[in-house]
C-alpha positions in Angstrom: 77.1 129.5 85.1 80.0 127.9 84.6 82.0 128.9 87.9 78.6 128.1 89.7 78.9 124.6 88.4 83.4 124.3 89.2 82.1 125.6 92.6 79.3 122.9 93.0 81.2 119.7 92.1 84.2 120.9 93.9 82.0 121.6 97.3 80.7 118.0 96.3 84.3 116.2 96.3 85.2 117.8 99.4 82.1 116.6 101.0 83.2 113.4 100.3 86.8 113.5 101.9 86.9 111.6 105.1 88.9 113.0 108.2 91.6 111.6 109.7 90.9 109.2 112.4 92.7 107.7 115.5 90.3 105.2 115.7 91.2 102.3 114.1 87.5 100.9 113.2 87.2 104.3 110.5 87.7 104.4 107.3 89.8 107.5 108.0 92.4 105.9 110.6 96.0 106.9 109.3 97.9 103.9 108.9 101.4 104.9 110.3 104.2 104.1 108.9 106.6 102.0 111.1 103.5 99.6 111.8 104.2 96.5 110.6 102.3 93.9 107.9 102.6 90.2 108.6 102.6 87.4 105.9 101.9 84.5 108.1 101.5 81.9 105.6 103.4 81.6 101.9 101.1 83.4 99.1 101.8 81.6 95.6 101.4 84.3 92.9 99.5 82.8 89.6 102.0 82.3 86.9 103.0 85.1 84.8 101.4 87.4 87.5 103.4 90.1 89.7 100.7 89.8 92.1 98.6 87.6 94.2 95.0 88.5 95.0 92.4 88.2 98.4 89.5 88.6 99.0 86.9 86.8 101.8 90.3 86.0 103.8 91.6 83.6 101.2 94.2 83.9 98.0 91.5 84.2 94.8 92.0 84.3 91.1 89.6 86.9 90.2 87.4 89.3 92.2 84.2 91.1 93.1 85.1 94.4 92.4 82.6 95.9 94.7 83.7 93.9 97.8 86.7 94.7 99.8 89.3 93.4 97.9 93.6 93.5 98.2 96.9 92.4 96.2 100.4 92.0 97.1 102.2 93.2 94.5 106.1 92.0 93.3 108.2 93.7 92.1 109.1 91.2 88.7 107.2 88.4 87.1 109.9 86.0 88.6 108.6 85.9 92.0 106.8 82.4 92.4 105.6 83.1 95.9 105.7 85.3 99.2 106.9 83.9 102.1 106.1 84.2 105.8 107.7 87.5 106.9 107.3 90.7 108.9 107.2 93.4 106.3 107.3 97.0 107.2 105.1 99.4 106.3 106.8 102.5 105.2 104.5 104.8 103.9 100.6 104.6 103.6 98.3 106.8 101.3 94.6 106.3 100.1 92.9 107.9 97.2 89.8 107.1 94.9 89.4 107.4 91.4 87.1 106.4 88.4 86.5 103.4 87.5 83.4 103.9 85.2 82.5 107.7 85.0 80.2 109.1 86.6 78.9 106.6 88.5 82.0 104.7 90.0 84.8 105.1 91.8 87.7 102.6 92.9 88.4 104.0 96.4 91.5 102.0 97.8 94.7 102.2 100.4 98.0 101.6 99.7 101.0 100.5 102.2 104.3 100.3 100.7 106.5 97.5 102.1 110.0 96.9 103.0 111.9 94.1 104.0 115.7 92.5 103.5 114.8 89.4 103.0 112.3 89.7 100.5 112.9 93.2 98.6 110.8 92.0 95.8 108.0 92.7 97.9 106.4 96.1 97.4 103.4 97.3 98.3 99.9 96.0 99.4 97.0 97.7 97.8 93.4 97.5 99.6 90.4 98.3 97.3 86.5 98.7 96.4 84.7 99.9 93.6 81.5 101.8 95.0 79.0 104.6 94.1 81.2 108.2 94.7 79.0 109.8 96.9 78.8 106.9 99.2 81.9 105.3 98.9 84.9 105.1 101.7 88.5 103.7 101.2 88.4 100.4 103.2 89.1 100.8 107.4 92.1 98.3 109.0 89.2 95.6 109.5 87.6 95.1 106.5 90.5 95.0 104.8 91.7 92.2 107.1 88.3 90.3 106.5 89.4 90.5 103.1 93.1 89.2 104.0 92.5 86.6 106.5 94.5 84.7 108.7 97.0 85.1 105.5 98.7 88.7 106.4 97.5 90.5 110.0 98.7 94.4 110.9 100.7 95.5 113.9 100.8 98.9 114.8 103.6 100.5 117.1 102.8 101.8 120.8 99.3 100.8 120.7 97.8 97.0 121.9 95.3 97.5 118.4 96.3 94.7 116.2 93.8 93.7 113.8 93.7 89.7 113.1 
């Protein structure tokens, strides 16, 4: 019973993985690294904060959890804001995990960021907390609806830009 049941919930989960995607509308589009992310206006981060929050396009002190929602994250408490720069993406992974078992898991993107004018700068994490059998890691355009005319993406060889 017991192996029926591992079998079960593991057939489950990998129900729920989504494929890779070249299409940059799906959920499953592979960010790749070398695209670029693109601060176009300064981002004050809250006092004793190492990160500044979006969500609905604009900077926000607190969120929905279960709408698309991102933060910049800093590497030390010191950083007062993020400046207008061309950041690039050097890696990009997504995952989920719980945020309330059973019945809710954060699903969410991450791009790690490099740049030599602002090293401080360190990754950008995309995010939604949703039910786990019908919940996706956030796709290129909803995460810039929740970014903005703040930060837009630029991908390499390809005229796909989200804004």
């Amino acid at each position: 019973m017991k192996t029926l049941l591992s079998t079960w919930f593991a057939a489950v989960l990998a129900a729920c993985h989504t494929a890779a995607s070249y299409d940059i509308n799906s959920s499953g589009y592979r960010i790749p690294a070398g695209a670029s992310l693109i601060v176009n206006q300064e981002l004050p981060i809250p006092a004793g904060q190492r990160h500044v929050k979006l969500q609905h396009g604009r900077p926000v002190s607190g969120v929905d959890e279960f709408k698309i929602n991102c933060e910049i994250r800093v590497y030390d408490l010191g950083v007062e804001s993020i400046r207008p720069e061309r950041f690039r993406i050097t890696s990009a992974g997504e995952g989920r995990e719980w945020a309330l078992q059973p019945t809710v898991l954060r699903f969410f993107r991450v791009l790690h960021l490099t740049s030599e004018a602002q090293p401080e700068v360190l990754k950008l994490i995309c995010q939604k907390s949703d039910d786990p059998l019908a919940g996706r890691n956030p796709s290129v355009p909803q995460m810039q609806e929740a970014l903005g005319s703040y930060v837009t993406f630029e991908f390499p060889d390809s005229e796909q830009q989200a804004r």
